[in-house]
Structure formats: C-alpha cells, structure tokens
DRENDO-1510 file (C-alpha; in Angstrom, 1 decimal, always signed):
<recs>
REC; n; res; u; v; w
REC; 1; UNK; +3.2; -10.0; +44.6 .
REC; 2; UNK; +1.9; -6.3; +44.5 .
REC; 3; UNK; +1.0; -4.7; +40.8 .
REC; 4; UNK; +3.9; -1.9; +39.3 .
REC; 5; UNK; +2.5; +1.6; +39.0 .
REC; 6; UNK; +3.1; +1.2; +35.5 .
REC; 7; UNK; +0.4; -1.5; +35.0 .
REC; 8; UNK; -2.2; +1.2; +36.9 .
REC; 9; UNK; -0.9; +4.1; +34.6 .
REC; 10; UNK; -1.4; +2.8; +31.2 .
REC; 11; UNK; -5.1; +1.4; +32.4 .
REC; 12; UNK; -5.8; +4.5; +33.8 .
REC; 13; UNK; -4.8; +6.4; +30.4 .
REC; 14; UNK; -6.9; +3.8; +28.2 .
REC; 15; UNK; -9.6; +4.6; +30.2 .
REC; 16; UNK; -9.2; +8.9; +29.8 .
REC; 17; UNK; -8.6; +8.1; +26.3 .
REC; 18; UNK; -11.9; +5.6; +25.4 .
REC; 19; UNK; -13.9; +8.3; +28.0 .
REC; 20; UNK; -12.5; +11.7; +26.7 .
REC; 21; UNK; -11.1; +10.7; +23.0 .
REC; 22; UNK; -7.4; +12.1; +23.6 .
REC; 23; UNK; -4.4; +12.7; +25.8 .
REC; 24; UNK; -1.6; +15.0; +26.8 .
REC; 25; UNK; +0.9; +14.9; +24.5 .
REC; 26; UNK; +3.4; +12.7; +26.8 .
REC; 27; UNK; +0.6; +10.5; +27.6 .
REC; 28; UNK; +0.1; +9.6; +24.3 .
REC; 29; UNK; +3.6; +8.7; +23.4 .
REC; 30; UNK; +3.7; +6.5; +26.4 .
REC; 31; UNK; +0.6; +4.3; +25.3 .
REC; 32; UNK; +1.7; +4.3; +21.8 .
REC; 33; UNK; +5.3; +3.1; +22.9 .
REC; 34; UNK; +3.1; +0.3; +24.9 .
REC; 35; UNK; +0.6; -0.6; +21.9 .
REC; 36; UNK; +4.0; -1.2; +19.6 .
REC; 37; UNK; +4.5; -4.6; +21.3 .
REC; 38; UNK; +1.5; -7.1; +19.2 .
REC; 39; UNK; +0.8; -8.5; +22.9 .
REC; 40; UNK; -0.2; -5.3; +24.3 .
REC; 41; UNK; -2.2; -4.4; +21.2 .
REC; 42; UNK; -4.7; -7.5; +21.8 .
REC; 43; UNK; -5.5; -6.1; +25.3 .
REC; 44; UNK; -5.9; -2.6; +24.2 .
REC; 45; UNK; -8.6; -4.2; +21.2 .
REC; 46; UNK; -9.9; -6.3; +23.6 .
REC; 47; UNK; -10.7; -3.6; +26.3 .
REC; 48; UNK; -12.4; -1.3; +24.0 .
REC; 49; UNK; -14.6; -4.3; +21.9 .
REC; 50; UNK; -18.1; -2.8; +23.6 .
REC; 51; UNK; -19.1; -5.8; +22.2 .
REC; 52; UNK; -17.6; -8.0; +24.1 .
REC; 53; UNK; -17.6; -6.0; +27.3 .
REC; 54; UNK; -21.1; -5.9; +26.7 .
REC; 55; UNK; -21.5; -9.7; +26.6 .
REC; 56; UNK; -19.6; -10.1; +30.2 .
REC; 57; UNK; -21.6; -7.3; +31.6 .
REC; 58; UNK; -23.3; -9.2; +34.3 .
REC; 59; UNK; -20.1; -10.2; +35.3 .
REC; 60; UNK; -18.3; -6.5; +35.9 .
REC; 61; UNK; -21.9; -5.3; +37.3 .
REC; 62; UNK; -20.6; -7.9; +40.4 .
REC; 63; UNK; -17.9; -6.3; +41.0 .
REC; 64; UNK; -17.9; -3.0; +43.4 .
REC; 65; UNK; -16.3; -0.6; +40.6 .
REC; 66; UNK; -16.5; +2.6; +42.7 .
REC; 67; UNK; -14.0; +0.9; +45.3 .
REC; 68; UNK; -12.3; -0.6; +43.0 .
REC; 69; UNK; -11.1; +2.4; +40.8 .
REC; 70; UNK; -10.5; +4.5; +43.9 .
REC; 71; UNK; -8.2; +2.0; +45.3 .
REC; 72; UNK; -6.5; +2.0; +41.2 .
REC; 73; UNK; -6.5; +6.0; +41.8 .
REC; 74; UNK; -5.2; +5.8; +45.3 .
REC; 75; UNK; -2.1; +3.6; +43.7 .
REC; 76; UNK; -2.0; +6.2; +41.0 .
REC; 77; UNK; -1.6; +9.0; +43.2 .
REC; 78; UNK; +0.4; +7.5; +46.0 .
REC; 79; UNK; +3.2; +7.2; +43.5 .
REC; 80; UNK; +3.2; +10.7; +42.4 .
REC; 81; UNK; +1.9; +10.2; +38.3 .
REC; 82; UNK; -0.3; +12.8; +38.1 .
REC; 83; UNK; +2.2; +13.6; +34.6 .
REC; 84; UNK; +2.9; +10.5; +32.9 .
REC; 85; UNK; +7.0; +10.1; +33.5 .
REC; 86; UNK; +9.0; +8.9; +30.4 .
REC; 87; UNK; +10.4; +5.7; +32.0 .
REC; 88; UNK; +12.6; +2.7; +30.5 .
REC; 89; UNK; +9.5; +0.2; +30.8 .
REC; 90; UNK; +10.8; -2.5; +28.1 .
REC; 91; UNK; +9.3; -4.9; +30.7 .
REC; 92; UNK; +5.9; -3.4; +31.5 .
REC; 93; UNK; +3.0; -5.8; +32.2 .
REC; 94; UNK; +5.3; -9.0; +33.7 .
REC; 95; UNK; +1.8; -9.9; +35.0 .
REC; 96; UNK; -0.9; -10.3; +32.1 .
REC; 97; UNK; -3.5; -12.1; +33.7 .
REC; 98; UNK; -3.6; -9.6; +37.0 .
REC; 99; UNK; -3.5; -6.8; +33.7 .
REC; 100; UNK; -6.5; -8.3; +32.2 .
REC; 101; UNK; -8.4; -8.0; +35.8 .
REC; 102; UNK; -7.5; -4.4; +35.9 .
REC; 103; UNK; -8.9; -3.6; +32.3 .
REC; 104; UNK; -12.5; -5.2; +33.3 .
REC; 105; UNK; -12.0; -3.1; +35.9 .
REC; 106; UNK; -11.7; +0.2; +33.7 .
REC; 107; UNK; -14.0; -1.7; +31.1 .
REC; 108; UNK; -17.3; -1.4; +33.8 .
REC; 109; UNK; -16.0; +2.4; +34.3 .
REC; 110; UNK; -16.6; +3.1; +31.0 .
REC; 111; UNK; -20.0; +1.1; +31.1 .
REC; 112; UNK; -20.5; +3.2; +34.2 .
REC; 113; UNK; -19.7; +6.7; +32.7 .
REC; 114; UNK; -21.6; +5.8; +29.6 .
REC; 115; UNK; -24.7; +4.7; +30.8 .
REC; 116; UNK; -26.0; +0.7; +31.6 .
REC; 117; UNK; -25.8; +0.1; +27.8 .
REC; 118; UNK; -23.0; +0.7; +24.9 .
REC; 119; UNK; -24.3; +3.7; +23.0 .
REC; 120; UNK; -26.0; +2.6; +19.8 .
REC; 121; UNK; -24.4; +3.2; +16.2 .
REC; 122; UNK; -24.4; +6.4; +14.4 .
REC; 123; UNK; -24.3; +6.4; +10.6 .
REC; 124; UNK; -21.8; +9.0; +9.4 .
REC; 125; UNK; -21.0; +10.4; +6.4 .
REC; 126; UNK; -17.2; +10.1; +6.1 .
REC; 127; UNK; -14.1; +10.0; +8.1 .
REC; 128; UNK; -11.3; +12.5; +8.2 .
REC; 129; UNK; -8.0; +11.7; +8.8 .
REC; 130; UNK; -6.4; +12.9; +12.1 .
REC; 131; UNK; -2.8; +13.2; +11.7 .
REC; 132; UNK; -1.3; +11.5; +15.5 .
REC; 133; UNK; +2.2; +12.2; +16.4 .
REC; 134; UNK; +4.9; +9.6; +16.5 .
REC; 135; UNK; +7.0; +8.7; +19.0 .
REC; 136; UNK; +11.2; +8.2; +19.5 .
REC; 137; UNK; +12.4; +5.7; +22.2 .
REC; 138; UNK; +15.9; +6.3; +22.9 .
REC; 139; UNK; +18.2; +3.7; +24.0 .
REC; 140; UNK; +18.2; +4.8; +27.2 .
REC; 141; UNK; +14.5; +4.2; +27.4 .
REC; 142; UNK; +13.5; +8.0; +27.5 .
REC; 143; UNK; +10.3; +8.3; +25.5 .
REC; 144; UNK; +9.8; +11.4; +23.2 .
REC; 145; UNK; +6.9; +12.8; +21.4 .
REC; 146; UNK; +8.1; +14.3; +17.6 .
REC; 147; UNK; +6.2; +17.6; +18.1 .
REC; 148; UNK; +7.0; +20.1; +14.9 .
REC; 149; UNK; +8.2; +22.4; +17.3 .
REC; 150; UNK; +11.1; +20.1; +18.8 .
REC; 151; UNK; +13.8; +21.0; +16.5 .
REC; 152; UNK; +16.4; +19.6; +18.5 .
REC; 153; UNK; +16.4; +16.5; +19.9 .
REC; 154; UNK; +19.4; +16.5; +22.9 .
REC; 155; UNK; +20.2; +13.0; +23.7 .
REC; 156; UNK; +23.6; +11.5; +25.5 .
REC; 157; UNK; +24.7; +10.1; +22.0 .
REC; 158; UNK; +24.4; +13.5; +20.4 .
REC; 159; UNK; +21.8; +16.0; +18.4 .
REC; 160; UNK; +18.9; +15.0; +16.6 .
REC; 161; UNK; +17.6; +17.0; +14.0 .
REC; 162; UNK; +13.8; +17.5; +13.9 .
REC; 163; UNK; +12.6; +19.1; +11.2 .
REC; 164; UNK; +9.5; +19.0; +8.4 .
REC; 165; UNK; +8.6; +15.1; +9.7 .
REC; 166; UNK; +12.5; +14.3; +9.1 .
REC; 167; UNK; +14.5; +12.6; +11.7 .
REC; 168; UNK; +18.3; +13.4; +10.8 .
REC; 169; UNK; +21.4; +11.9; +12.7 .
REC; 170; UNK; +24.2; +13.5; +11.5 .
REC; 171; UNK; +27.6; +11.9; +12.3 .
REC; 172; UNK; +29.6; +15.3; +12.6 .
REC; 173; UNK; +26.5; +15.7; +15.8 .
REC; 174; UNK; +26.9; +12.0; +17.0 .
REC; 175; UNK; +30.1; +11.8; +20.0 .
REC; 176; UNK; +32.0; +9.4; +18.4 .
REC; 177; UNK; +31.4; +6.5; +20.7 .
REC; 178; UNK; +27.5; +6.1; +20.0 .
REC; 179; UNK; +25.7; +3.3; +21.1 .
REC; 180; UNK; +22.3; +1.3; +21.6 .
REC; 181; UNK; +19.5; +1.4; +19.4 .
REC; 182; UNK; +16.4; +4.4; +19.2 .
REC; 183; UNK; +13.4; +3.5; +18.1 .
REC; 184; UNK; +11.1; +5.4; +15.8 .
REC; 185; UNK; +7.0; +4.6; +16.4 .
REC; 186; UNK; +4.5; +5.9; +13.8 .
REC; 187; UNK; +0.8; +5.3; +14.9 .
REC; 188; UNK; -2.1; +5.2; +12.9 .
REC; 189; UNK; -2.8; +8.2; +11.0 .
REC; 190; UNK; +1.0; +9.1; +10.4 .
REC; 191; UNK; +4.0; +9.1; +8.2 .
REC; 192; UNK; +7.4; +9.9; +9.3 .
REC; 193; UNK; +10.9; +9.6; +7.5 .
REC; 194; UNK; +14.5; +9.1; +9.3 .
REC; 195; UNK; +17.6; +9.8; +7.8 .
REC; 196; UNK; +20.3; +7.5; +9.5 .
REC; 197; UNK; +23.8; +7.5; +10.2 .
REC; 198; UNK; +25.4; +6.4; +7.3 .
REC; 199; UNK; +23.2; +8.0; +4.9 .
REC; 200; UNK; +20.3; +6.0; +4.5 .
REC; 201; UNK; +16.8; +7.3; +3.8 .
REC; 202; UNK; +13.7; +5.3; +5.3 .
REC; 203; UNK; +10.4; +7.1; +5.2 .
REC; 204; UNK; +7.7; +5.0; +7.8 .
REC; 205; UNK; +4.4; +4.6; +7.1 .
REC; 206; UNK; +1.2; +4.7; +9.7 .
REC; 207; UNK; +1.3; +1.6; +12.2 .
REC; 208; UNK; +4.7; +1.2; +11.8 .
REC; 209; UNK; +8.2; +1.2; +13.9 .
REC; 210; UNK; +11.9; +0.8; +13.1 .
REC; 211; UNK; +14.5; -0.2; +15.1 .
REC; 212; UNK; +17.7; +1.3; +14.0 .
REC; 213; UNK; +21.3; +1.6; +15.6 .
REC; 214; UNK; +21.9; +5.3; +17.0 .
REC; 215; UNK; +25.5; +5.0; +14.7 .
REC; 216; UNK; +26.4; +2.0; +12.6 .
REC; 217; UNK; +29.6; +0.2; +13.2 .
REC; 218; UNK; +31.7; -2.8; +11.9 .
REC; 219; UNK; +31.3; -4.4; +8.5 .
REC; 220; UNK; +27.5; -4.8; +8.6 .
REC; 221; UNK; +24.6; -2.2; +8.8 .
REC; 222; UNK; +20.9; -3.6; +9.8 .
REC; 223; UNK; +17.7; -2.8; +11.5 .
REC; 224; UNK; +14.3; -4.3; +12.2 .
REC; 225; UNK; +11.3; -3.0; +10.8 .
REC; 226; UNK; +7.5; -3.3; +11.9 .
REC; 227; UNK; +5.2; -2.4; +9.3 .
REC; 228; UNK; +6.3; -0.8; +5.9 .
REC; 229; UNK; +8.8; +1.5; +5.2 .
REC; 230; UNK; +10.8; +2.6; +1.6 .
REC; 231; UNK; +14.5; +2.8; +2.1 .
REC; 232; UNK; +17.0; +4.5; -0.1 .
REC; 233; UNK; +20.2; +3.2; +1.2 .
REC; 234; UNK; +23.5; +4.2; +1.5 .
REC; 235; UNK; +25.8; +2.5; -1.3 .
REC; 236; UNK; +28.9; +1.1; +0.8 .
REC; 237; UNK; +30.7; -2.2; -0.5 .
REC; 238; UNK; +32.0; -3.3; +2.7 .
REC; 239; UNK; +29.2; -3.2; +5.0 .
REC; 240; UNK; +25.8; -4.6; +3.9 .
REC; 241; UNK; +22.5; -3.5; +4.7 .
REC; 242; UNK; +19.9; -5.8; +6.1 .
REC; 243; UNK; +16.1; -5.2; +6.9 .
REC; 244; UNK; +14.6; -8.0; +9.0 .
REC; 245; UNK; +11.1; -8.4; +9.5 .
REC; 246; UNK; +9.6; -10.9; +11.3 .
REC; 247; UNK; +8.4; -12.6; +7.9 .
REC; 248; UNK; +12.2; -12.2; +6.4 .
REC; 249; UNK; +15.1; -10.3; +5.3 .
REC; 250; UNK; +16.2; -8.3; +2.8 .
REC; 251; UNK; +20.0; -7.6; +2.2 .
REC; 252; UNK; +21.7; -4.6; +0.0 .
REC; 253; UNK; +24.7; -2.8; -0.9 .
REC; 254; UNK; +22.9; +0.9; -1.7 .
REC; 255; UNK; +19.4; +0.6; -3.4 .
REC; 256; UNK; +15.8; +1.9; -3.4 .
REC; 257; UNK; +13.5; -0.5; -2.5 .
REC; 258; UNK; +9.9; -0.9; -0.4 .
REC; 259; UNK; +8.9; -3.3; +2.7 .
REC; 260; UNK; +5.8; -4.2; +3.6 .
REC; 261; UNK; +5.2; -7.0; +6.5 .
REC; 262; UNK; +2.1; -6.1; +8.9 .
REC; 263; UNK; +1.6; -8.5; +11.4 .
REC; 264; UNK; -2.0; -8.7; +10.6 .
REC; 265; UNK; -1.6; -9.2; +6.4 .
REC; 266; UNK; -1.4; -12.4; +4.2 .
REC; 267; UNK; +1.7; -11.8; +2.5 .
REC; 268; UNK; +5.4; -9.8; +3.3 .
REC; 269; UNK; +5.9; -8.1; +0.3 .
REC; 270; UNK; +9.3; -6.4; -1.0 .
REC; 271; UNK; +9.5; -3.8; -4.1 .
REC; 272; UNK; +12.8; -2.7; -5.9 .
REC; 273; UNK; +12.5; +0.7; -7.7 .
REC; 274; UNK; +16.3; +0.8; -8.0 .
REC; 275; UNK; +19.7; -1.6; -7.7 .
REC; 276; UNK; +19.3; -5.4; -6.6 .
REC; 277; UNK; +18.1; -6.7; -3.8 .
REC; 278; UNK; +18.1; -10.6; -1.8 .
REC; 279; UNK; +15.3; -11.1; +0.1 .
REC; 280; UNK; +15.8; -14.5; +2.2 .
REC; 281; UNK; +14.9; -16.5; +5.5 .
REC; 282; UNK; +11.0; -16.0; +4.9 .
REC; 283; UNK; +8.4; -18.8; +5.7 .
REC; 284; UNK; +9.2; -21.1; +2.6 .
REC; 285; UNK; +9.8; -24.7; +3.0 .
REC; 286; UNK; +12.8; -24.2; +0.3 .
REC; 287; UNK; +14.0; -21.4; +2.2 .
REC; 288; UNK; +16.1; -20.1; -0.7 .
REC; 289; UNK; +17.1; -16.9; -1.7 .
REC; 290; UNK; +15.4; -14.3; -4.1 .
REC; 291; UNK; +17.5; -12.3; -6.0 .
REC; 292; UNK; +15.3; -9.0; -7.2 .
REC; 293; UNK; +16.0; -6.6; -10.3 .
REC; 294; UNK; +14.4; -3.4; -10.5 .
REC; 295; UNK; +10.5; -3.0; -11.5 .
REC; 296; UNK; +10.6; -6.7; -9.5 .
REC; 297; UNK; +7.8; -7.6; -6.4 .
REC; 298; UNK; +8.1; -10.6; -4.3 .
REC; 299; UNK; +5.0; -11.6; -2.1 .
REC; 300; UNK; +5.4; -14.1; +0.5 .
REC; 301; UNK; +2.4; -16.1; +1.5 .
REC; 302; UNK; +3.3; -16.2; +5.1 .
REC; 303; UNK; -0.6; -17.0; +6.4 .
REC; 304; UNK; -1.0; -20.1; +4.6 .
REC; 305; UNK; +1.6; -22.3; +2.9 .
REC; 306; UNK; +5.1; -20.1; +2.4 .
REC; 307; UNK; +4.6; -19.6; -1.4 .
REC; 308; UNK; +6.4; -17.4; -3.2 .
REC; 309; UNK; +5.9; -15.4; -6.1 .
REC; 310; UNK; +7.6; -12.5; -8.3 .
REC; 311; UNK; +6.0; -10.4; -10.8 .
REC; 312; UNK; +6.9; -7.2; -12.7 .
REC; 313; UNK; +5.1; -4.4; -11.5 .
REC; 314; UNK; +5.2; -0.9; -11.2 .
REC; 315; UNK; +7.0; +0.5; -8.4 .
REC; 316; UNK; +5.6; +4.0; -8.1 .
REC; 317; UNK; +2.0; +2.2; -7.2 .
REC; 318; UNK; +3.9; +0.7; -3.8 .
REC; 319; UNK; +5.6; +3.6; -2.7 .
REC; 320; UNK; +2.9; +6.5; -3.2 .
REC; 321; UNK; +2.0; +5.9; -0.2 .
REC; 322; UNK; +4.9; +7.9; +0.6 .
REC; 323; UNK; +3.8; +10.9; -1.3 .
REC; 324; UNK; +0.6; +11.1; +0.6 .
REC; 325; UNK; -1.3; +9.1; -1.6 .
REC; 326; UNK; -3.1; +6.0; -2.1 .
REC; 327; UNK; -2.6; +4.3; -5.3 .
REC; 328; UNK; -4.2; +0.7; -6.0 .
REC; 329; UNK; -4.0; -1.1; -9.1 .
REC; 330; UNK; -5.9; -3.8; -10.0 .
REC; 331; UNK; -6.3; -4.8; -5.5 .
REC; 332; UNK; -9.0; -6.4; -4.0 .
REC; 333; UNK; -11.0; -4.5; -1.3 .
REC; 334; UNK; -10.1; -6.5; +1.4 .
REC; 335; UNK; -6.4; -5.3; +0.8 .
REC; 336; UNK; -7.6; -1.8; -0.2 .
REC; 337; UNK; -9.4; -1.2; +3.5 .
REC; 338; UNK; -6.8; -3.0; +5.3 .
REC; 339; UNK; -4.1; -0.2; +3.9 .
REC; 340; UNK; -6.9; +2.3; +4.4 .
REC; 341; UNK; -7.8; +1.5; +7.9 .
REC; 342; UNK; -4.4; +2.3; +9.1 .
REC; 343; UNK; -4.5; +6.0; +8.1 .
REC; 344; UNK; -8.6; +6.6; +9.1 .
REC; 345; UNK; -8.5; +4.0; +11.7 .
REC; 346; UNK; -11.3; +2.0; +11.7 .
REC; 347; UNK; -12.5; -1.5; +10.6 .
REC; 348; UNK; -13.7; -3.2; +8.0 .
REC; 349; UNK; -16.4; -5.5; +7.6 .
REC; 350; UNK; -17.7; -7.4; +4.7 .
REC; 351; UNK; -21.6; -8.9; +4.4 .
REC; 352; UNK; -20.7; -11.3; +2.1 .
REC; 353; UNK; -17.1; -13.0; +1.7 .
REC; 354; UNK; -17.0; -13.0; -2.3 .
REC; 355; UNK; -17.0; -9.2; -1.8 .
REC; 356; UNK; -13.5; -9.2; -0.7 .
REC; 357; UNK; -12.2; -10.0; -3.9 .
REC; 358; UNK; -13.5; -7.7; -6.2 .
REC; 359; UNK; -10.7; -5.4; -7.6 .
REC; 360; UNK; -9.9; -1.8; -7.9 .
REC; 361; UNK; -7.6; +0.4; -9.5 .
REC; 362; UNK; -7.5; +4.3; -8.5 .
REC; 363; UNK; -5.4; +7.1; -6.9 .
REC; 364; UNK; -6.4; +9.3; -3.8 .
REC; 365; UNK; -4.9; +11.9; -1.7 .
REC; 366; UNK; -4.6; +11.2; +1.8 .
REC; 367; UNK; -5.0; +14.1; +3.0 .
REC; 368; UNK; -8.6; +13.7; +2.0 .
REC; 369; UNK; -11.7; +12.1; +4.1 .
REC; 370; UNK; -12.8; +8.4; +2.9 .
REC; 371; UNK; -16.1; +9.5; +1.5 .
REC; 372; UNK; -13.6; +10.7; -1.5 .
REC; 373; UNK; -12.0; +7.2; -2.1 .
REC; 374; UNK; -15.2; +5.3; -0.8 .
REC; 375; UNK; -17.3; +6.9; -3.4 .
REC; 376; UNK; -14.9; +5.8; -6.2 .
REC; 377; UNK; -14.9; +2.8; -5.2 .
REC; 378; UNK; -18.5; +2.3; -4.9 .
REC; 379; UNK; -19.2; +3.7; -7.9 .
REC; 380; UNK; -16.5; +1.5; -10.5 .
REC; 381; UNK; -16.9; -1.7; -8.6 .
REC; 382; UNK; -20.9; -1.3; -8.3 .
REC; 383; UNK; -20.4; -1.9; -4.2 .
REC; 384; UNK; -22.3; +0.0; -1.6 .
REC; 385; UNK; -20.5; +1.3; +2.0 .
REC; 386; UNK; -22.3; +2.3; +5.2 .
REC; 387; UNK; -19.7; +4.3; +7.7 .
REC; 388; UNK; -20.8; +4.0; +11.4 .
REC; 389; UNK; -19.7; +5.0; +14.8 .
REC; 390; UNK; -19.8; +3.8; +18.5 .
REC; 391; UNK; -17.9; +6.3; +20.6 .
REC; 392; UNK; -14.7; +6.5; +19.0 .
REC; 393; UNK; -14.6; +3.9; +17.2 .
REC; 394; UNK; -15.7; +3.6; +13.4 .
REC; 395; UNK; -16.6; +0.8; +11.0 .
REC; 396; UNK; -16.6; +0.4; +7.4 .
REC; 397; UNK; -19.2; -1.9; +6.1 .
REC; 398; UNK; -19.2; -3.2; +2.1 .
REC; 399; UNK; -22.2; -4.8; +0.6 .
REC; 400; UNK; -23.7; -5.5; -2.4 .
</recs>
C-alpha cells in the first residue's frame, strides 16, 4: 500500500516551516486546515518537541536521512506540488503509523540542518503578537486563505463578502438552492467574525473553527463550534438555534451569549449577555438542562467529575476578548496563560504547582507584546516570569 502525496506534502511543509519560520500564503492555509483535526495536532506537537526528538536521537542518526528525504522529494515532485493545490483532503493521513515514520524522517532533517544538537535557550524579553490569517473550507473542499485584499469570495453557492475581518453571506447573493457546510478556521494569533445566513453574528476567537451551513433550511438552525466564539443570533420563533460543542449544547431563539469549550481546558463554559439560553447534553451524570438568564455563567467540569455550576458574573469580562482585549477578574494564572498562549503562542510552565492558583484581575490590549500583561502580573501577584526561545518556539516560565 504506497503513501498519498498528500501525507509527503504536509511533512514536507512542517519541515519548511520549523526550518524557515513561515510559508506561502496557500501553504499555510493547507496545514492549518490539517492542524484543525485534534489528531493531527498531536503529531504536529510531537514532531517539533526538540525534546523529545532529542531523546530518540540515536535512533534517527541510523537512519540514511539524505536518501530518505530525496526519495520524499522525488515523490513530491513526481506529482507535480511544487504549489501546494487546494484539494478536498477530509481523509488525509488514512495511515498514521507510516505518517509518524515520515515525521522522524523530517524530525533528523531538522537535527541535520540545525546542527548535531537542538540549539540551546535564549532568554527574551517579550513576545509580540503575529497576527496569522485564517482559513475558509468550502463545502466543496476548496481551501481559502482570508487575505484583506480578497473582497469577494466566488464560490458555486454564491458571493462571499470579505471585508474588515467580516465574513458576510448574504441571502439576496446565495442561488437559492445552497448547500453543504463551509468552514471557518482561526489559528493562533487571530480573530475573525462571520455574519451568517439568517442573520446571526459570531465573532471567532484564536485557535478556533466553526462549522456552519452555507444557507439555513427547515425549522432548525445549528452549527458546531471548536474553541470560543460570541454569537448574537437571529431572533426567529420557528427555527431554533443550536451550538454544539463537543462538551454540549446550547439552544436559542435570538440572544447574545459566549462559548467557550477548548479541547485542552477543564471546564466548557457558556455566558449570556442578553435573552435566555439552555445549555444541555454536557458530561453530567444528571444530564439535565440549564436554563440561563442574562449576567448568568455555567461552567462545566468536563475533566474531572461533570459538575456543574452557575454564578452571576459580568459578561463584558468573557467577551472582551472580542474587542481586542484581555480582561481577567479574579482567574488563576494557569487559566490566564492558557487564554494568553493562544494569541502569543507559546507554553507555559509552572516551577511549583501551588503557583497555578494564585489569582489575577486586570485588562490588556492585545495588540500589545506580553511583557505588558506579564509585568502586571508579576508585579500584583508578587510572581516572577522568565520568557525563552528554542527556534520558534517560546516558553513562559512562572516562579516564585
């Protein structure tokens, strides 16, 4: 069974990205299309963890890497990628484990290109956020990068509107008999906002995706969201709207309201700043229903044992985000450089546990570089940070 050229393109662009630090603009909306899927994103962490490559070093140093990459190039270039196509690869990497053998293959090129030993940390003084474009998948498959300069959108459901970060599906532009679902990818370092068919408002924020019908039909409206997003829905009486989330779903009429379920956090969180809102099917052993009124939150422990909880808070502190800015109030750290992370991209680490829990309240602009927030923080919860670097990859380290 002979690897797709598909498996050989996307290692082949991890390895220009980890050894040159950026793509072409089509190349990066095909590996950020990939990375959407959770199983993808393991590989891609686990091929650029120098640590780890480091540690089966003697391993890849057995393996004949020149060879082995020109027979990988010869693949590439007997199927004619030299640009990366924009293909309908919803079943890329069928084959995982010969996947894996590829990316030690690229891992030891990057050893090789990099010298016998991963480059040694750099302390820096602060991280600036790079703003990444995101990325549309139409139904069809076809794979667009949302460039400010693509105004129009020409796809064989219609015109898309493209305009100041604004996705806009107009139903006067859609022809009528509209169908499949698009999907809207916003990687790390990004916000993005859709206005959909019926009405309905969602902005998107970094390291997220949403999953939306290109026009609604019938007597129910819904779409499935990765990440967190605020919606401001369309009131219509007959057809409800539904968010579902792989931790639950929330059901509306026409409200404002704010979803927050990353795969990688504790607890799926919704907000209501306006309307009512029933937020059901979430890992609770009850399984019941939540009814929410405005100024409401309900946090789902979906980590440990289901609980729920709902508190009054303020709803402007979850939704700033979508202003540009970060607004904590009363959060521990760990939470804090969780949401952080996923607009400077980098990691966080902790030398002692009990620092995780210390809390915070404060307001930042995103636009600004972490020193900015960091320093805050340092300074009102008497905590220290150290930023370093290995390649392109940065860390965040807290101690006392």
């Amino acid at each position: 069974m002979s690897l797709g050229k598909k498996e050989f393109i996307v290692a082949d662009l991890i390895r220009k990205e980890l050894l040159l630090g950026k793509l072409f603009t089509e190349e990066n909306a095909f590996l950020q299309e990939w990375l959407s899927l959770p199983e993808n994103e393991v590989y891609y962490q686990k091929v650029i963890d120098f640590e780890t490559l480091k540690s089966k070093e003697s391993f890849y140093s057995a393996i004949d890497t020149d060879m082995a990459f020109e027979r990988i190039r010869e693949k590439i270039s007997q199927s004619n990628t030299h640009a990366v196509p924009l293909y309908n690869y919803k079943k890329l990497f069928k084959y995982a484990a010969v996947f894996l053998v590829l990316l030690s293959v690229t891992a030891v090129f990057v050893f090789k290109n990099n010298g016998e030993n991963q480059k040694p940390k750099t302390i820096v003084t602060s991280i600036t956020p790079k703003y990444n474009s995101p990325t549309l998948v139409l139904a069809d498959g076809t794979v667009i990068a949302l460039e400010a300069k693509k105004e129009k959108i020409i796809s064989k459901n219609g015109v898309i509107s493209n305009v100041n970060k604004v996705l806009v599906y107009d139903a006067k532009d859609l022809k009528g008999a509209a169908s499949g679902e698009n999907t809207l990818i916003v990687p790390v370092g990004g916000i993005y906002a859709v206005n959909l068919s019926d009405g309905t408002k969602v902005w998107l924020n970094s390291k997220s995706s949403l999953k939306y019908p290109v026009e609604f039909s019938g007597n129910k409206r819904a779409v499935t969201l990765e990440g967190e997003a605020y919606f401001e829905v369309s009131k219509n009486l007959h057809s409800p709207f539904t968010v579902k989330t792989k931790s639950g779903n929330i059901t509306v009429l026409g409200t404002h309201f704010n979803v927050s379920s990353y795969k990688e956090d504790d607890v799926f969180t919704t907000t209501l700043a306006e309307g009512k809102v029933k937020v059901s099917d979430f890992a609770s052993e009850e399984k019941e229903s939540i009814v929410l009124n405005p100024g409401q939150q309900s946090r789902v422990n979906i980590k440990n044992d289901g609980s729920v909880t709902v508190a009054a808070v303020d709803p402007t502190v979850y939704t700033a985000w979508k202003d540009g800015k970060f607004y904590f109030e009363n959060e521990n750290l760990k939470s804090i450089l969780a949401k952080m992370s996923r607009w400077y991209n980098f990691t966080a680490k902790f030398e002692n546990k009990s620092l995780e829990q210390i809390r915070f309240t404060g307001i930042a602009l995103k636009e600004e570089p972490i020193d900015r927030l960091l320093d805050i923080i340092s300074k009102v919860s008497n905590v220290k940070y150290k930023i370093t670097k290995v390649n392109q990859t940065y860390e965040v380290t807290v101690s006392k």
